[in-house]
C-alpha positions as CSV (number, residue, x, y, z in Angstrom):
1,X,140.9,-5.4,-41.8
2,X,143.4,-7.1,-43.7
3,X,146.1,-5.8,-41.4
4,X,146.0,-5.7,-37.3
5,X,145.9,-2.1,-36.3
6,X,148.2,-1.5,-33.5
7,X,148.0,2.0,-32.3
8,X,147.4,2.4,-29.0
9,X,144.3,4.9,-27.2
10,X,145.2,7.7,-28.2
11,X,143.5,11.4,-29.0
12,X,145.3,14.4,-30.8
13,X,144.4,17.8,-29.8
14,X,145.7,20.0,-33.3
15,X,145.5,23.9,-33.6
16,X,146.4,26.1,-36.5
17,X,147.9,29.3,-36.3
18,X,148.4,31.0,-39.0
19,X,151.2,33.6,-38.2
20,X,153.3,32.6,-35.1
21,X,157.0,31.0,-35.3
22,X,157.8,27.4,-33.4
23,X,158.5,29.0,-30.7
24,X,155.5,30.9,-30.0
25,X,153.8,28.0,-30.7
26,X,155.3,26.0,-27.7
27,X,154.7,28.3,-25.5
28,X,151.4,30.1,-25.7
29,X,149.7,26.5,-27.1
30,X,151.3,23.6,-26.9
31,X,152.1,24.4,-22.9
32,X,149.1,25.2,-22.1
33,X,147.6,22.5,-23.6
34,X,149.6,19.6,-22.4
35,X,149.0,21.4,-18.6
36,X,145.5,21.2,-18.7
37,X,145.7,17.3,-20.1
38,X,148.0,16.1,-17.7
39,X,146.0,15.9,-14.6
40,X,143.2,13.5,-17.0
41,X,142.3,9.9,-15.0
42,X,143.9,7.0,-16.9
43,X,147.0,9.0,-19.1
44,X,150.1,7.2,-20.0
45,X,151.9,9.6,-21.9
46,X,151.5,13.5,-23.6
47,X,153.7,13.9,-26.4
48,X,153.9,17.1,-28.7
49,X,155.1,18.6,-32.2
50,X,155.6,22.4,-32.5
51,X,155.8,23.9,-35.7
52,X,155.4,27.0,-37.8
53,X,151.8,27.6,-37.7
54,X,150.9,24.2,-35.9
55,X,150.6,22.6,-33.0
56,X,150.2,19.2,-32.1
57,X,149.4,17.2,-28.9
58,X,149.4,13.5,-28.3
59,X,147.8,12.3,-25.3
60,X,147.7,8.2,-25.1
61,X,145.6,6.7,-22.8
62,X,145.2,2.9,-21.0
63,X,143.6,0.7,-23.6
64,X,140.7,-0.3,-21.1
65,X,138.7,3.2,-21.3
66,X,137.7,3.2,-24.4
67,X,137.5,5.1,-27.4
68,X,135.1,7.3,-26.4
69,X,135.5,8.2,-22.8
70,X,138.8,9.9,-23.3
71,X,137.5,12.5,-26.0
72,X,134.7,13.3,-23.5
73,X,137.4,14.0,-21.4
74,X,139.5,16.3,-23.4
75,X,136.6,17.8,-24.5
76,X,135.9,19.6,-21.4
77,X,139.5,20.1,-20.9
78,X,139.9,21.8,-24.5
79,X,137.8,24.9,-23.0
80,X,140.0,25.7,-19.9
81,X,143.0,25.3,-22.4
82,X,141.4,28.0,-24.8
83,X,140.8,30.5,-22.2
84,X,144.6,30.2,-21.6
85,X,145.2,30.5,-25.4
86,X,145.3,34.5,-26.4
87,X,142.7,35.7,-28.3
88,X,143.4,34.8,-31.8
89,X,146.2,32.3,-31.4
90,X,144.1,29.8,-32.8
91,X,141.9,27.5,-31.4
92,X,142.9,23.8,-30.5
93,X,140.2,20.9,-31.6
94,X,140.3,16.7,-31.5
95,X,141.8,14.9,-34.3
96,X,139.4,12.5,-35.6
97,X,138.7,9.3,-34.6
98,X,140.9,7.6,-36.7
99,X,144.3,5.9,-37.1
100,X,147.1,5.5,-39.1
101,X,145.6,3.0,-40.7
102,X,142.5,4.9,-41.5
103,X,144.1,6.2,-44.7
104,X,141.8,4.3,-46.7
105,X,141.0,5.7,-50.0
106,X,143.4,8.6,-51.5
107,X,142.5,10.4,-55.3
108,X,143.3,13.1,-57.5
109,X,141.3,15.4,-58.7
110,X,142.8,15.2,-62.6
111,X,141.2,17.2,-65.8
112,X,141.2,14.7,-69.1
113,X,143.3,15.0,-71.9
114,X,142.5,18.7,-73.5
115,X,141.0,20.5,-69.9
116,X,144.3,21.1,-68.8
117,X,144.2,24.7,-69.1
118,X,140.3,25.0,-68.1
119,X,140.5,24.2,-64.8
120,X,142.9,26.2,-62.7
121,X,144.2,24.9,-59.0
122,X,141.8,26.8,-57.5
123,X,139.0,25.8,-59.5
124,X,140.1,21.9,-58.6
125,X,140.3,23.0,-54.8
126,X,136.8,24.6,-54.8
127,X,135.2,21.8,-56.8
128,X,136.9,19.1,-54.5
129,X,135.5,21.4,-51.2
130,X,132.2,21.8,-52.7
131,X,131.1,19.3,-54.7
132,X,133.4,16.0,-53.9
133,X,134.0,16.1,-50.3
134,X,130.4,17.2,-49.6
135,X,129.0,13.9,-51.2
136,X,131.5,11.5,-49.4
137,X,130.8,13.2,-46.0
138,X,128.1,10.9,-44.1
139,X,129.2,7.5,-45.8
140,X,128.7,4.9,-42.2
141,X,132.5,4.4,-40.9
142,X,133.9,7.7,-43.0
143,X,135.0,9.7,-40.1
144,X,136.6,12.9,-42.4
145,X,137.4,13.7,-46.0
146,X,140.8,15.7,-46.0
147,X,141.6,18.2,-48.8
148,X,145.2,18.8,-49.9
149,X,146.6,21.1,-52.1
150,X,145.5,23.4,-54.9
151,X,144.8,27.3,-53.6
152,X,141.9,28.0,-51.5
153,X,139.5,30.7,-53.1
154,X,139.3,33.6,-50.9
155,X,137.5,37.2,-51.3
156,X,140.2,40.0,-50.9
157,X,140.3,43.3,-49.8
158,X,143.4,44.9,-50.8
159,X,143.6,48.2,-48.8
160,X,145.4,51.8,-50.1
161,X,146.9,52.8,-47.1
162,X,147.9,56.2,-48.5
163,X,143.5,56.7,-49.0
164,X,143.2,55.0,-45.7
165,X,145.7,57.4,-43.8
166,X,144.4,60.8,-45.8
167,X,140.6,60.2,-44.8
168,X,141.8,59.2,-41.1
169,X,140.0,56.2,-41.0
170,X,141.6,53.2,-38.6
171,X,142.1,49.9,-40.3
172,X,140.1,48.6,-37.1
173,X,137.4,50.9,-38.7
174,X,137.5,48.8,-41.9
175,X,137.3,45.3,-40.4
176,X,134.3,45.9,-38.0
177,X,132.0,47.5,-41.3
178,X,133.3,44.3,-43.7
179,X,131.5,42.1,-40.8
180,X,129.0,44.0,-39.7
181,X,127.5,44.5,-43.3
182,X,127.8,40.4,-43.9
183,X,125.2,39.2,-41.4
184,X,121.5,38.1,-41.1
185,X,119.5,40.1,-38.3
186,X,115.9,38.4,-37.1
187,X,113.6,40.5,-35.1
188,X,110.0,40.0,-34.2
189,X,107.0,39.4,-35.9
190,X,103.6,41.5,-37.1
191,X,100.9,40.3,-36.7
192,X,97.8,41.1,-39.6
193,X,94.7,39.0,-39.0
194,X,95.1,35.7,-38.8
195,X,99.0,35.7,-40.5
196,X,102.7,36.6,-39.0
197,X,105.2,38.4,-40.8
198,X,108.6,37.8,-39.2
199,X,111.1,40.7,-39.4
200,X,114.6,40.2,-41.1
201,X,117.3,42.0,-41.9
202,X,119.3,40.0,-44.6
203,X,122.8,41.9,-45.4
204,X,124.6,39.0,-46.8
205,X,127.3,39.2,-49.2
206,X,126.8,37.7,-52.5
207,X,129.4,39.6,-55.0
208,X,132.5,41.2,-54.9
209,X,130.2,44.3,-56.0
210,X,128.3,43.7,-52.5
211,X,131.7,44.4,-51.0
212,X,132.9,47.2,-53.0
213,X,129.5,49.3,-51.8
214,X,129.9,48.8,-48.1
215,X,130.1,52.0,-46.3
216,X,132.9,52.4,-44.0
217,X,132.5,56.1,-42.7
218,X,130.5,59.2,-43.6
219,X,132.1,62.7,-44.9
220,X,130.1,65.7,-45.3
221,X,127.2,63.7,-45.4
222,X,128.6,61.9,-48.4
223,X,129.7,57.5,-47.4
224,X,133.2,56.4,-47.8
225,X,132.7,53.2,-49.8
226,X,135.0,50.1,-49.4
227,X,135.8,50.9,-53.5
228,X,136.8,54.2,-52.3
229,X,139.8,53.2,-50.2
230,X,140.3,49.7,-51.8
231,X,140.7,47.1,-54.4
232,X,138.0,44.4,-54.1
233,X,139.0,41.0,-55.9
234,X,139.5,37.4,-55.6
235,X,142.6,36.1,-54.1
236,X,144.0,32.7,-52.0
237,X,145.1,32.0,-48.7
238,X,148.2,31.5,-47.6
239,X,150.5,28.2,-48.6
240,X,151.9,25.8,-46.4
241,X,152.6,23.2,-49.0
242,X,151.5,22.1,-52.2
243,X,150.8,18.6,-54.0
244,X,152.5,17.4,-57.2
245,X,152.2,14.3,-59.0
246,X,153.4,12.9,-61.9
247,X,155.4,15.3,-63.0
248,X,152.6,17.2,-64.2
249,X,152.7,20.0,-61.5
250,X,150.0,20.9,-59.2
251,X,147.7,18.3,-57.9
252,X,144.5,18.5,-55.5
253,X,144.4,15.6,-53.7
254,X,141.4,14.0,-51.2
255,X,141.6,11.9,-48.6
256,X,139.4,9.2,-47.2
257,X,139.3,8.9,-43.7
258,X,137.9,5.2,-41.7
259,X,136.8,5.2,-38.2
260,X,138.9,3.3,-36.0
261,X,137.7,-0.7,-35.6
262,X,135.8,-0.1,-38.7
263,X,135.4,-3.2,-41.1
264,X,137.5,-1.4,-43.9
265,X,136.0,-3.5,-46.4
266,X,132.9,-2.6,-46.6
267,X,133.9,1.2,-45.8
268,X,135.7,1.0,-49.1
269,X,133.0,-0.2,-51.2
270,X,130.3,2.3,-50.2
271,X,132.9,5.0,-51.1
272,X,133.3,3.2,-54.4
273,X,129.7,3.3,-54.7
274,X,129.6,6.7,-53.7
275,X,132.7,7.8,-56.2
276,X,130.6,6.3,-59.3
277,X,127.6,8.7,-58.0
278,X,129.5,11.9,-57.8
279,X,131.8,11.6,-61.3
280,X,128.0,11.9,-62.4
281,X,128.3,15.3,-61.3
282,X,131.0,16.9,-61.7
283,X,132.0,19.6,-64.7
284,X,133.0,18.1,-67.7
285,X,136.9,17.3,-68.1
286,X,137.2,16.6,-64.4
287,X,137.5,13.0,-63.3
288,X,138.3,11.4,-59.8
289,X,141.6,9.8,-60.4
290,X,142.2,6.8,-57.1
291,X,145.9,6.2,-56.4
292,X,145.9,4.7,-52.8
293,X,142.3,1.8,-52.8
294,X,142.6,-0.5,-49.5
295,X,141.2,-3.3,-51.5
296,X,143.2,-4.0,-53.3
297,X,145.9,-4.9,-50.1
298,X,142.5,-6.4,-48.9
299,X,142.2,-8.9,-52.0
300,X,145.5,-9.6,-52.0
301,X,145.7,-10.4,-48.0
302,X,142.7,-12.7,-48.2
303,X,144.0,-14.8,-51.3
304,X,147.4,-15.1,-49.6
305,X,145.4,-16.2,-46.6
306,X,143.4,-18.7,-48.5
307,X,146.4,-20.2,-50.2
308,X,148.1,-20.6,-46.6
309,X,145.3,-22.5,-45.0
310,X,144.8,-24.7,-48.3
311,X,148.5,-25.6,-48.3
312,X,148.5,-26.0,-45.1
313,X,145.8,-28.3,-44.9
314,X,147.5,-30.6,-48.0
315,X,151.0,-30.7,-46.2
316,X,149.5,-31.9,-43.1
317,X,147.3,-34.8,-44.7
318,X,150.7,-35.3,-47.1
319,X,152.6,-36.0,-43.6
320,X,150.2,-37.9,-42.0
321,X,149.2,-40.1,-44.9
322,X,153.3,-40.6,-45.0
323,X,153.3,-41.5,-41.2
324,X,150.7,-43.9,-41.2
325,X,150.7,-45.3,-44.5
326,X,146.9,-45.3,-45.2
327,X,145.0,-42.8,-47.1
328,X,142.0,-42.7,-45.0
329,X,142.9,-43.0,-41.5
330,X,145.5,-40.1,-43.0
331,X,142.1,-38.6,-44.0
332,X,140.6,-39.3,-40.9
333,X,143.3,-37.4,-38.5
334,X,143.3,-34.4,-41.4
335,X,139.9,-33.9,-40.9
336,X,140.5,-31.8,-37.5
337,X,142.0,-29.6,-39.4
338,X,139.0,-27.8,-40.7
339,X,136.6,-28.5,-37.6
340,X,139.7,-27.0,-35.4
341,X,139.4,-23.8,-37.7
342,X,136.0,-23.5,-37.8
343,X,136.2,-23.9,-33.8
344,X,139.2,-21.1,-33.9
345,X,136.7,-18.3,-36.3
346,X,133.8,-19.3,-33.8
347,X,135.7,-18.2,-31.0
348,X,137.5,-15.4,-32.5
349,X,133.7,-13.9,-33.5
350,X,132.6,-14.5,-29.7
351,X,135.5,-12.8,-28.3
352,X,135.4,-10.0,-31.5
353,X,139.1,-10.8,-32.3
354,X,139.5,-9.2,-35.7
355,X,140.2,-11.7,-38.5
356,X,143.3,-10.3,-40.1
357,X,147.2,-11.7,-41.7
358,X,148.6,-12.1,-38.3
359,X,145.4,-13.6,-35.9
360,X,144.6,-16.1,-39.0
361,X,147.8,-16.6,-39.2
362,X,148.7,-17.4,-35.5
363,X,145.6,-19.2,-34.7
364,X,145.9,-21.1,-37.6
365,X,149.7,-22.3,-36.4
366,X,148.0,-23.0,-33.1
């Protein structure tokens, strides 16, 4: 790393709700979460941030357990706190294991000159879901690839409550028949000579047509379709936010996530591999636009680095040379200079200090 990354241990437990105010939040999340975390071996401190429709909990721990003993141990905490959570408050899950310096790689998903108008925000979002963030998943020392932005494609069912109340059917009615007719059923098997036949029921939705021809109830022998009592169509979810840039408007933005104590250099350049690969594929007009790269602060950190030890090492023979008015014993006495360095990075790899501005830097003055 170019930098030293000084966050302490630490693990955040986030949860999403999508429909309760701060104050709900507090109470029937956050609470409960930071009591079940509290009585953890080896806690400093539990922090939290309530907020409409999130919650999040900080819990730091002593530096000497490690990173992955205390997730182990929320884990297993996570599951009393959700049975304490009412049912559909949301449910509460670990932040990755990451920093704040894992921010390594940041783009925009832009359209070229002339596709402006092709590609809508929600087209962006789905192709950044479902074609970019799937190919930079599993890249060694990416822990998560975040999405932001854009409008996330959903399948809508916009109910006519004045159909809905004149056939006395319960909205509860319509929920349970939109799942129940969007699943896979196995059974057994037959068995015909020497083959199997396995037994499936496949009722998976594939159109909004699928959806408009589920049967919700039964009338005089004739089926209440969804189409019946509803408008079927495509619609988003709801907002919390959005993305600009440039003064363009709306902007779907990704986000490349490093493990923590990764070596963010070479992170960086197998998503840069990995970019080139999936421009291949994506629709025409649509480009991967970087605006945050790590290495270039990486570049620049081990140039200045570079320049410091050389000048370094030239004022110190400059001085000595002065002192003892002879070029080569001046040589002579410089010539620690580099051995003690070399010494320094040998030790520093023993003991896995990472090289970085301020180690170099301090060992260097040493």
């Amino acid at each position: 790393g170019a930098v030293p990354d000084v966050t302490n241990n630490q693990v955040q437990v986030l949860t999403t709700s999508q429909n309760l105010s701060t104050q709900d939040i507090e109470q029937f999340i956050t609470y409960p979460i930071e009591l079940e975390m509290a009585n953890l071996p080896g806690v400093i401190e539990i922090r939290s941030v309530s907020k409409f429709g999130l919650s999040v909990v900080t819990i730091v721990f002593e530096d000497a357990m490690g990173t992955y003993l205390p997730r182990q141990l929320i884990a297993e905490k996570i599951k009393s706190a959700s049975e304490k959570i009412p049912r559909g408050f949301g449910s509460p899950e670990m932040g990755p294991i990451s920093t704040g310096l894992g921010e390594i790689y940041q783009y925009i998903l832009d359209t070229k000159p002339g596709y402006k108008d092709r590609y809508s925000a929600t087209d962006l979002r789905t192709i950044q879901d479902w074609i970019v963030k799937r190919q930079l998943s599993g890249i060694p020392g990416v822990v998560e690839v975040n999405t932001w932005g854009g409008r996330l494609k959903q399948y809508e069912v916009a109910i006519n409550t004045a159909k809905l109340n004149a056939m006395g059917i319960s909205l509860q009615r319509v929920f349970s028949a939109l799942e129940q007719n969007n699943s896979v059923a196995g059974g057994g098997y037959i068995e015909k000579v020497n083959q199997a036949y396995f037994i499936r029921g496949e009722g998976l939705v594939t159109s909004l047509e699928d959806i408009r021809k589920i049967v919700v109830d039964h009338r005089d022998g004739v089926p209440v379709l969804i189409r019946d009592l509803a408008t079927v169509g495509f619609g988003t979810a709801t907002r919390f936010g959005a993305i600009t840039g440039n003064g363009e408007g709306e902007k779907v933005l990704g986000q490349v996530m490093m493990l923590k104590d990764a070596n963010s250099k070479e992170v960086i350049d197998a998503v840069q591999e990995r970019v080139a690969d999936i421009s291949k594929s994506l629709p025409e007009g649509v480009y991967i636009n970087a605006f945050l790269d790590r290495s270039e602060l990486i570049g620049k950190t081990t140039a200045t680095v570079i320049e410091n030890l050389v000048l370094g090492c030239l004022i110190v023979i400059f001085v000595v040379v002065l002192l003892l008015g002879n070029f080569r014993s001046g040589l002579v006495v410089a010539s620690v200079i580099p051995l003690s360095l070399l010494f320094a990075l040998g030790m520093m790899n023993l003991f896995g200090v990472d090289a970085n501005l301020m180690s170099l830097g301090a060992i260097d003055f040493g």
